[in-house]
KEPA-280215 format. One record per residue (C-alpha): x, z negated, y. Coordinates in steps of 0.05 Angstrom, whole numbers, plus 5000, padded with zeros to 4 digits. Example, Ala and Ser with C-alpha at 12.3 -4.5 7.8 and 13.67 -1.06 7.14 Angstrom:
REM KEPA-280215
+------+------+------+
:    x :    z :    y :
+------+------+------+
: 5246 : 4844 : 4910 :
: 5273 : 4857 : 4979 :
+------+------+------+
END
This chain:
REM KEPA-280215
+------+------+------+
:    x :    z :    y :
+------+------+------+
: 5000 : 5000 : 5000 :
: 5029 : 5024 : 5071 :
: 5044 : 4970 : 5110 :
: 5027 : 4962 : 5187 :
: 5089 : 4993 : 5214 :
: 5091 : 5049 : 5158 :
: 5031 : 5059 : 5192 :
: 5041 : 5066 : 5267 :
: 5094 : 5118 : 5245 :
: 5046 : 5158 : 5197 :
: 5001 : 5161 : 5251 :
: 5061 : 5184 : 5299 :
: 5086 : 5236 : 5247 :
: 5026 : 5282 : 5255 :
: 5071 : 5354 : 5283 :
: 5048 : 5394 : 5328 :
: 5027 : 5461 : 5305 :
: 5076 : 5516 : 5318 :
: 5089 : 5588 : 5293 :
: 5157 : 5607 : 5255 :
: 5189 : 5637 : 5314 :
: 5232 : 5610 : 5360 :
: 5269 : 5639 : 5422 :
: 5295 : 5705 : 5415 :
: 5369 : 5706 : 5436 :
: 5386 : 5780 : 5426 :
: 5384 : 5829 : 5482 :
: 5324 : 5869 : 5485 :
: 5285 : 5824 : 5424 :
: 5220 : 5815 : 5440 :
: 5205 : 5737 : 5425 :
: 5115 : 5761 : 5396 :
: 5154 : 5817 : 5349 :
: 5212 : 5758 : 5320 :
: 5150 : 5718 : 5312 :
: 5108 : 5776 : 5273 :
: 5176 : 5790 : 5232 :
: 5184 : 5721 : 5209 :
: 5109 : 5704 : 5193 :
: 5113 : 5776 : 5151 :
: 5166 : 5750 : 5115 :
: 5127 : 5679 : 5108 :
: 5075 : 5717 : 5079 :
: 5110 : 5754 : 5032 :
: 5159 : 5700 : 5005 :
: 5100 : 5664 : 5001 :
: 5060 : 5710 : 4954 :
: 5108 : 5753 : 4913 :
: 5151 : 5691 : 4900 :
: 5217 : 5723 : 4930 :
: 5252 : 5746 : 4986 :
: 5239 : 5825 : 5012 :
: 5286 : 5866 : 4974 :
: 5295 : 5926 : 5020 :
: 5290 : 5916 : 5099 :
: 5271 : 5996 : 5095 :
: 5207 : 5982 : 5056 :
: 5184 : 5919 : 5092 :
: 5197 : 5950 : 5157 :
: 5149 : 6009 : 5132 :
: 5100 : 5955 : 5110 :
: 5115 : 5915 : 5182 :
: 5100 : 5983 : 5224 :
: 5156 : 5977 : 5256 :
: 5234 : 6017 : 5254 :
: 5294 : 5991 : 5220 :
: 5330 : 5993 : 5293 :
: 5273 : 5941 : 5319 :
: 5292 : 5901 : 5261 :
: 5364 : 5900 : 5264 :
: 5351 : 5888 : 5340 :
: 5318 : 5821 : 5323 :
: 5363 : 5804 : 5252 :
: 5425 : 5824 : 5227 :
: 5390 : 5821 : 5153 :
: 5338 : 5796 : 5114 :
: 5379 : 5735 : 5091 :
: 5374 : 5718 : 5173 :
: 5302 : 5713 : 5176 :
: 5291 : 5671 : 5120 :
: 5356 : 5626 : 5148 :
: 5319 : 5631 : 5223 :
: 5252 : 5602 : 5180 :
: 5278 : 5547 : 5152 :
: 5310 : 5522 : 5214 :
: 5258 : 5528 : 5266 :
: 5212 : 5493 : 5212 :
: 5265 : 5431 : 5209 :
: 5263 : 5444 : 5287 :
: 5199 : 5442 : 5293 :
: 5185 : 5374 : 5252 :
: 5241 : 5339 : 5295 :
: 5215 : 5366 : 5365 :
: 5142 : 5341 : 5348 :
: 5158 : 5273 : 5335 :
: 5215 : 5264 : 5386 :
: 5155 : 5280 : 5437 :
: 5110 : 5230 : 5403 :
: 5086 : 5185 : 5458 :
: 5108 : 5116 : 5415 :
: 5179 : 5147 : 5402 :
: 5222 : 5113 : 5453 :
: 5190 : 5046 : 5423 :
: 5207 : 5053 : 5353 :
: 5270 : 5030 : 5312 :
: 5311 : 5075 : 5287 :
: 5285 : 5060 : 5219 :
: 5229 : 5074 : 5245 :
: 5241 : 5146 : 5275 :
: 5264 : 5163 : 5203 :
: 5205 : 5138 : 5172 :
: 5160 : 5185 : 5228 :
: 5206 : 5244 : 5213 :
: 5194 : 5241 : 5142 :
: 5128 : 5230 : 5139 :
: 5113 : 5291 : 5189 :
: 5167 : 5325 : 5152 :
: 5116 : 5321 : 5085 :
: 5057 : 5332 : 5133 :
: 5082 : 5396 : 5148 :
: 5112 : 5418 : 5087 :
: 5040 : 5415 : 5052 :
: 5016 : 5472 : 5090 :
: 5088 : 5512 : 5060 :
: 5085 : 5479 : 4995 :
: 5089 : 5541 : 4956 :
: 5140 : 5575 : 4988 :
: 5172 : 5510 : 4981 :
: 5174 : 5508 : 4908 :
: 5197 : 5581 : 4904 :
: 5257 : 5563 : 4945 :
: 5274 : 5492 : 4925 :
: 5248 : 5481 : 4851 :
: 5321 : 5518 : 4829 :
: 5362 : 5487 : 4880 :
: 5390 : 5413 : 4868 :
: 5384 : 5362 : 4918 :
: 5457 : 5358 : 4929 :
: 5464 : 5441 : 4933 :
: 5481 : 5474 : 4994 :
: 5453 : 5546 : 4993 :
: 5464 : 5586 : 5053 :
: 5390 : 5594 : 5067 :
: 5397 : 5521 : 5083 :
: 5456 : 5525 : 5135 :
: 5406 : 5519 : 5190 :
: 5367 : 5462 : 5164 :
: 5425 : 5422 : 5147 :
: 5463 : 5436 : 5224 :
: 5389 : 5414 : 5256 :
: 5385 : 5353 : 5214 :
: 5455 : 5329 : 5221 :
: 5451 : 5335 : 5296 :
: 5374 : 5294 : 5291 :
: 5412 : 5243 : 5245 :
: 5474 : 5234 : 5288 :
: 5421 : 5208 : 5341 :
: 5386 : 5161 : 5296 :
: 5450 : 5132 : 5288 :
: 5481 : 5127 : 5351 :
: 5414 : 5084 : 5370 :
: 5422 : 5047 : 5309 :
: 5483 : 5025 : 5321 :
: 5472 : 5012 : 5402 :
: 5414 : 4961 : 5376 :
: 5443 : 4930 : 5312 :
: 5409 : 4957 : 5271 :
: 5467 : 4999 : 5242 :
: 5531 : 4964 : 5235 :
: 5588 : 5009 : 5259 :
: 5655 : 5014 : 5213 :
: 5702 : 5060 : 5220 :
: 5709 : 5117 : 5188 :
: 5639 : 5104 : 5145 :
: 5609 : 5108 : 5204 :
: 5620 : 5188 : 5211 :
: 5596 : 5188 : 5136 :
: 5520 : 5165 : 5151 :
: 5491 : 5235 : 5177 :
: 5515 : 5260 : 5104 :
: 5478 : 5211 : 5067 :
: 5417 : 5218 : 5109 :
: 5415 : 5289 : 5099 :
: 5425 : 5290 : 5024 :
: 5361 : 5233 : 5016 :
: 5323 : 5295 : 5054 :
: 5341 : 5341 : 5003 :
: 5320 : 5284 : 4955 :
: 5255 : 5268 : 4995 :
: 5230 : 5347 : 4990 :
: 5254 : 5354 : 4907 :
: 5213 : 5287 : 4899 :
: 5154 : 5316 : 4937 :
: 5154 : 5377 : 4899 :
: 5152 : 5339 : 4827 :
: 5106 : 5294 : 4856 :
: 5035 : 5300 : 4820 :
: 5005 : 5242 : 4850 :
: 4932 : 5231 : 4878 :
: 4949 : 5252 : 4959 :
: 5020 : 5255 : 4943 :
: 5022 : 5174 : 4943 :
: 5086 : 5167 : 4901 :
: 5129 : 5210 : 4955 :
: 5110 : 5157 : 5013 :
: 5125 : 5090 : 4967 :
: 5189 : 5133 : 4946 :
: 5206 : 5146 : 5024 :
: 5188 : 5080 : 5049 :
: 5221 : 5044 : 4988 :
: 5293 : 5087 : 4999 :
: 5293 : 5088 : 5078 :
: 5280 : 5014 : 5075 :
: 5344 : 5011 : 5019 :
: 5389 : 5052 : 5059 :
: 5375 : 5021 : 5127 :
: 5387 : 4950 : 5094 :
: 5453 : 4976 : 5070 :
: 5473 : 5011 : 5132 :
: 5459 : 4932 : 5170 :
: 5489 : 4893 : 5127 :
: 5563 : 4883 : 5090 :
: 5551 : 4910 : 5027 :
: 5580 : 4981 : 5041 :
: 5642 : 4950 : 5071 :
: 5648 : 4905 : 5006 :
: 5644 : 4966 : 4959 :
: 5692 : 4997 : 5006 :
: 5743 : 4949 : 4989 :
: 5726 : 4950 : 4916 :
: 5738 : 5015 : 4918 :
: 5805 : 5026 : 4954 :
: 5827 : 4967 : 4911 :
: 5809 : 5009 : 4851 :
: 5836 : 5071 : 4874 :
: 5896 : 5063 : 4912 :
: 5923 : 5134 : 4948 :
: 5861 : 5160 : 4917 :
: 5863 : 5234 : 4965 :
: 5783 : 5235 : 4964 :
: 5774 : 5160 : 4987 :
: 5828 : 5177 : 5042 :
: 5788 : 5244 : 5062 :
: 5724 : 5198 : 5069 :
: 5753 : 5148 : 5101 :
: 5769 : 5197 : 5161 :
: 5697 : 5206 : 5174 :
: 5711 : 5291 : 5154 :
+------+------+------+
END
């Protein structure tokens, strides 16, 4: 059962609608034609389970000329790339705007992410699965590289006002690490979702609110600095402890 602050941030979480577009930077794209291009590409992803094989043939199916497209894209692999990131975008704009934002926690702002994160990803859930249901959580497939660069920046902010109001404690080094970790429990927040065959999806929240409250604990309190030290006692010179330990 939600409690009363899982609460005020479900209610916060609710995004605002928005299209899959996003501002065309190329000279001479038209920003209503990216927009047309990447819901086309939606649509088809969506119902033939698979990326557009030959920009020549959806651009005949599109009414439009491959010049218009290449105008707008380099390839096909950049739409779906320019998809997945305005839809991360999108979730993190919404509920930065939220009007109880600047009160919440930091734990809190995660929790209202996440929760509008799943929100949204409902209406997309099929095109989810045919992207995701192959990939592991801790894969990094280019289609991604947008999502991950828009989280990490999103995360990197949750943190910095973590650690201005105690909730995070700052060590060095580890510190640089968090964004990381945050980023792979998305990845492991959507594959959850997508196995999840719950009544209203109920065993995603208890599994978001259950891990965000884990990892927020951990971030406050000692118990990453003590397996630290178990750790570089255990592996002395160890190269990937020292690589870590850099915050790279």
């Amino acid at each position: 059962m939600a409690t009363q602050g899982t609460k005020t941030t479900k209610s916060a979480a609710r995004p605002k609608g928005s299209s899959a577009g996003g501002s065309a930077t190329n000279k001479g794209a038209d920003p209503e034609l990216r927009v047309k291009i990447l819901d086309a590409f939606v649509a088809h992803m969506t119902e033939e389970g698979q990326a557009p094989r030959s920009v020549a043939k959806f651009c005949r199916e599109l009414g439009i000329t491959e010049v218009v497209f290449y105008r707008h894209f380099p390839s096909i692999q950049a739409v779906e790339k320019a998809f997945w990131r305005h839809w991360i975008a999108g979730v993190i704009e919404a509920v930065e705007s939220g009007a109880e934002w600047a009160e919440f926690t930091a734990r809190e702002r995660y929790l209202a992410f996440l929760f509008a994160l799943i929100q949204s990803a409902a209406e997309r859930r099929s095109l989810l699965l045919e992207r995701f249901h192959e990939i592991s959580p801790l894969g990094n497939p280019a289609a991604l590289e947008g999502v991950r660069a828009e989280f990490l920046e999103f995360a990197r902010r949750l943190v910095d006002q973590g650690i201005a109001s105690g909730e995070i404690a700052e060590r060095r080094g580890l510190t640089n690490v968090y964004p990381g970790v945050l980023y792979a429990h998305l990845r492991w927040v959507i594959d959850h979702y997508l196995k999840d065959e719950s009544e209203e999806f109920e065993r995603t929240d208890a599994f978001i609110e259950k891990t965000v409250t884990l990892a927020f604990d951990l971030f406050r309190t000692q118990a990453i600095d003590s397996a630290a030290d178990l750790l570089r006692f255990l592996l002395p010179g160890n190269s990937w402890w020292s690589h870590l330990g850099k915050g790279k």
